[in-house]
C-alpha positions, 0 to 999 in steps of 0.5 A: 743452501736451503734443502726444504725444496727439495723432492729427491736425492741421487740415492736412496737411503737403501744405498745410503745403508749399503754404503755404511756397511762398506766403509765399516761392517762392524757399524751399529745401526744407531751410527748408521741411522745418525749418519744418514739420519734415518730412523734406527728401526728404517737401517733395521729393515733395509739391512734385513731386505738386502740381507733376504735378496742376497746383497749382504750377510749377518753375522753375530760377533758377540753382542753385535753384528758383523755384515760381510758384502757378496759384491759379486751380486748383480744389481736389481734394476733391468737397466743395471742387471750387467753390473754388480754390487761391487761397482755401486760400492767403488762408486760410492766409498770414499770419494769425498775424502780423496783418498782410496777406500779400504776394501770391504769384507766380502763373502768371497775371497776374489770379491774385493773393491779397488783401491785406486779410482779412475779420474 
């Protein structure tokens, strides 16, 4: 299939990131840039925007980063204020794979993704 033609995609790389953190918070931004292939300084500073509006935190583990999801977080668009970040992570982890995600660290103790998804 030739993607030279094509303009946009269904998700920004902003979403692309929040993803690979979902599906694994201990992930180096060099992972997350091969994955997705986006430049690593790119994942750097989509982490520090959702880092500074509140989507994401860091935490140093050693000599790595450690990111913990608020999934209770609304999400920015007008059109979407009534949704929350933990509906745009149970959308988009692991469905290609069939089978259930495993839940994300989150900021808060209630704030956990569902393993079972709806057909």
């Amino acid at each position: 299939m030739d993607h030279q033609g094509r303009r946009w995609t269904f998700l920004t790389n902003h979403a692309r990131v929040l993803r690979a953190v979902a599906r694994d918070p201990d992930a180096r931004l060099r992972t997350i840039a091969a994955i997705y292939l986006i430049t690593e300084r790119a994942v750097q500073a989509i982490l520090a925007d959702l880092e500074q509006a509140g989507y994401l935190h860091r935490q140093r583990v050693g000599r790595r980063n450690q990111y913990t999801l608020s999934l209770d977080q609304p999400l920015r668009h007008p059109g979407e204020a009534h949704l929350t970040l933990r509906a745009l992570v149970d959308l988009a982890v692991d469905r290609e794979t069939g089978t259930a995600a495993q839940p994300p660290k989150t900021a808060s103790a209630s704030a956990t993704v569902s393993n079972t998804r709806r057909t």
